[in-house]
N, C-alpha and C positions, 0 to 999 in steps of 0.2 A: 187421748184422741177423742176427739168430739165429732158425734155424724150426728145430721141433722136432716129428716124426712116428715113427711107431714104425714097424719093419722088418716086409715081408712075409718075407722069405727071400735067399738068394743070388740077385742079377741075373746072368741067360745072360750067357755071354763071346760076345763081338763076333764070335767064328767058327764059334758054334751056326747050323745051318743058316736054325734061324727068326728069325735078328737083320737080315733083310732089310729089314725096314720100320722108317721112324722114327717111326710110330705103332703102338704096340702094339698087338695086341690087347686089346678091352676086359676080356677073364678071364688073361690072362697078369700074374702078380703079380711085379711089380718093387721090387727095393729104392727105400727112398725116402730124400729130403735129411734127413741127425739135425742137422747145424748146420753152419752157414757164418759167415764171417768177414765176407765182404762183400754189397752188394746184387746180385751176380754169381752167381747162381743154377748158373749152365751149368759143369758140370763140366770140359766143353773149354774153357773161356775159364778156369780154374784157375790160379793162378799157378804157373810151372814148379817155383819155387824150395819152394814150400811141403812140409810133411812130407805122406805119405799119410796118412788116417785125417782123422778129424772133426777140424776147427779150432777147437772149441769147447768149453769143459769146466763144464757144468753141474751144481748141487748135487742127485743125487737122492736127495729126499729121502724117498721110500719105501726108500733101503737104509736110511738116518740112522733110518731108525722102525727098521729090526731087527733093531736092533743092542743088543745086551746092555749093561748099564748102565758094566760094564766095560770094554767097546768104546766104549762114546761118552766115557766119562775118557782111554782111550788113547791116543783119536782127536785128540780135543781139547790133548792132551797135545802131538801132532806139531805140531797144525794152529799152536798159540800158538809152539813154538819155529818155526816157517818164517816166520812174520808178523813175530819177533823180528827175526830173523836177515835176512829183509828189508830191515829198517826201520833198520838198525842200515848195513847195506849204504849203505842212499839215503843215507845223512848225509855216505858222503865224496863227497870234490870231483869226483871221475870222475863222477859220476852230475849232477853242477851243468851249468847252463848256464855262458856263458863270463864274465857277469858276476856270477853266485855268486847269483844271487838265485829265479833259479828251475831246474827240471828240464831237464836238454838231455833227448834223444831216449830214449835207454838209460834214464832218471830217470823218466820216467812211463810204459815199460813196466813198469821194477820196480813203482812207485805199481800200475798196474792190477792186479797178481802181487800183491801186495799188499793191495789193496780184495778181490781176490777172496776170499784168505784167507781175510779177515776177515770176509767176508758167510756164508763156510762156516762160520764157528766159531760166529756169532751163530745160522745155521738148525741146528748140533749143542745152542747149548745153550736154545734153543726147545725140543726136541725134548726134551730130560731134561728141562727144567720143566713141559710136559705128561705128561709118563710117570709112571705111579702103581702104582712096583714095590710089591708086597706083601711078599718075601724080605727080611730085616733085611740081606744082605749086598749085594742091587742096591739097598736106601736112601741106605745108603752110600756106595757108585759115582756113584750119582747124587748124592749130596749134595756128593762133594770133585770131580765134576765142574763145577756147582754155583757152589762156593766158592770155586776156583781162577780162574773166568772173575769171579767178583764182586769178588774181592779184587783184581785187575790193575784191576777198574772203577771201584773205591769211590775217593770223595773223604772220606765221612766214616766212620768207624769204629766210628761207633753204628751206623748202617747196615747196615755190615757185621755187627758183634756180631749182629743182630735176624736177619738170613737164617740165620747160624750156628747162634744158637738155637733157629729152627725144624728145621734139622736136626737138630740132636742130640735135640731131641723127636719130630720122625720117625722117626728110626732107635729111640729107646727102646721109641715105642711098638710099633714091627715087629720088635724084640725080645721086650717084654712077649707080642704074639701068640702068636709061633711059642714060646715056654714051655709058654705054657697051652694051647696049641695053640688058639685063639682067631683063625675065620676073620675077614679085614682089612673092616669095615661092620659088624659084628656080636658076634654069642654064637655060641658053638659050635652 
């Protein structure tokens, strides 16, 4: 189960004189849960063995919006080689169960390490497909960011050809603009 709440501030430490009570007072602003792992709410009942810090790592994606066009090719760049390199991982026999036919234990944490990845990369290139940079050099960023995730997707070639040559018509015309100095919807 994952809850997700935004922070008031630092919670008092347990030796602040006013941490007497285990009900707060109603104005005293406490930090709250950002995400848990399990339906075990209670921070004392915690697993010992677990790291400190949030157990949970969510895509946000208000940073993914603002992020420069070059940043989200970057990004995307890392995101596809980890997913690689995962996946590449799961295929040997350590990651097998013991009759080779499915994941032992270690096999579908990677899978999960894995899906997650891939759910980031698909809300990264969401995220350049709504983006409508005007600069002929963020068309571009976004277009081989773009093209990189459609060409690892394509099955047919024509397909691919048709997104590619929207971009390159994108980018001409956001070249042709910034020449004539021609704002992006319009005439000067």
């Amino acid at each position: 189960m994952i809850v997700s709440r935004e922070a008031k501030g630092p919670a008092e430490a347990a030796t602040s004189p006013s941490h007497g009570s285990t009900n707060p007072e109603k104005d005293t602003e406490m930090n709250e849960v950002h995400a848990i792992t399990s339906a075990i709410a209670d921070p004392a009942r915690r697993d010992p063995l677990a790291p400190r810090g949030a157990m949970s790592f969510e895509i946000d994606m208000a940073k993914l919006r603002k992020m420069s066009m070059k940043e989200l090719r970057d990004f995307r760049s890392v995101l596809h080689s980890m997913s690689e390199i995962a996946a590449a991982f799961s295929c040997q026999t350590r990651f097998s169960s013991e009759d080779g036919d499915n994941f032992n234990d270690a096999g579908n944490a990677l899978q999960d390490l894995l899906e997650f990845v891939s759910r980031y990369e698909q809300a990264l290139i969401n995220v350049a497909k709504a983006a409508e940079p005007t600069a002929s050099r963020d068309v571009e960023w976004r277009a081989w960011t773009i093209l990189g995730y459609e060409a690892d997707c394509a099955d047919q070639l024509a397909t691919f050809a048709v997104i590619a040559s929207e971009a390159v018509r994108d980018e001409a015309e956001a070249r042709t603009r910034e020449r004539y100095g021609i704002k992006a919807g319009g005439a000067k």
